[in-house]
N, C-alpha and C positions, 0 to 999 in steps of 0.2 A: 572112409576118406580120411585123410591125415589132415591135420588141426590146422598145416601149412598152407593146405588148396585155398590161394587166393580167390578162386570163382566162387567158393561156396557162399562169404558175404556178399558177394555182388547177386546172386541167385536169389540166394532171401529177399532183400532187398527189391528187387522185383517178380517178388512170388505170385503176389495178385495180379500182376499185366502176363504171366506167364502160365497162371491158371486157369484167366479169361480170356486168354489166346485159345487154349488149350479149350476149353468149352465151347469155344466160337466155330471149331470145326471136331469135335469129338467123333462126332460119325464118321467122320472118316481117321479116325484113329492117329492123327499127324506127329512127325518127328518135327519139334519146337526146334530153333538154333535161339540163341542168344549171342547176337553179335558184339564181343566188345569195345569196338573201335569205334563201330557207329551207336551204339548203345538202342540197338535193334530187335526185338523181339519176333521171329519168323516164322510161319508154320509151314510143312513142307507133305508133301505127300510121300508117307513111308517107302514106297517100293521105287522111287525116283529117286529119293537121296541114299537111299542104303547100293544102287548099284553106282552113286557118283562117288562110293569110297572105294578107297585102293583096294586090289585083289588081297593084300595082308591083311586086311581087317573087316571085307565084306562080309563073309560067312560068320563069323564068331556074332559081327553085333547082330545080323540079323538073328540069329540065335536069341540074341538080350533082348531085342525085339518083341521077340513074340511072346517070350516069357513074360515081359514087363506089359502085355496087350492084357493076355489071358489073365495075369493077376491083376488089372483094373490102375497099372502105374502110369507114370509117365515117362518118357524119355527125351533128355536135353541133352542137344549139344551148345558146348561153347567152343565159339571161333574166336581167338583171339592170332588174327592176322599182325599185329607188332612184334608178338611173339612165334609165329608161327605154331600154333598150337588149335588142336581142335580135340577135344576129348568129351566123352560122353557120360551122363549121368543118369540114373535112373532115380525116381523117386516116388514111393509109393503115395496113392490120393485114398486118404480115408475115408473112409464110406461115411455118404452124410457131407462131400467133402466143398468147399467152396463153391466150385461149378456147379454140384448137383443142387446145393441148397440154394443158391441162386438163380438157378430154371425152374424150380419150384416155386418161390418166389413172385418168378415176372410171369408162370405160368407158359412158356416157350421158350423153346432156345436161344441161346444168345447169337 
């Protein structure tokens, strides 16, 4: 990512409410949105939101999809509706990673 992507600090910034989303339904694997506008944090069932994207961009991401399943990542979208903009990020969860040490933890899932 280039040093300019305004979402990356806003991402950080709410990494923990977006890595305990992300814990809170892991079994079912969910594509995250981070909405900017409403400063929203979403979790979506992958095969729902992957066909609500345009026919130019359906195949490819579901491609980064599954890639980003099988290696143990995560994948974000931000909506940023002022801008009209919605673009996707993947980010790898370290093994050992917040989520998991956290269900370890309380002893159940979140």
């Amino acid at each position: 990512m280039a040093d300019s992507d305004i979402y990356l600090p806003m991402l950080r910034t709410h990494w923990d409410a977006l890595t305990g989303m992300y814990a809170a339904f892991e079994d079912r694997a969910p594509i995250l949105e981070f909405d900017v506008v409403a400063a929203q944090i979403r979790a979506y069932p992958a095969g729902d939101y992957l066909e609500e994207l345009s026919s130019r961009t359906r195949e490819e991401t579901k491609k980064q999809y599954q890639k980003a399943v099988a290696e143990g990542s995560l994948m974000v979208f931000v909506r940023d509706e002022s801008k009209e903009i919605l673009r996707s990020y993947i980010f790898p969860l370290a093994k050992g990673s917040a989520t998991r040490s956290r269900r370890k933890e309380n002893g159940t899932r979140a």
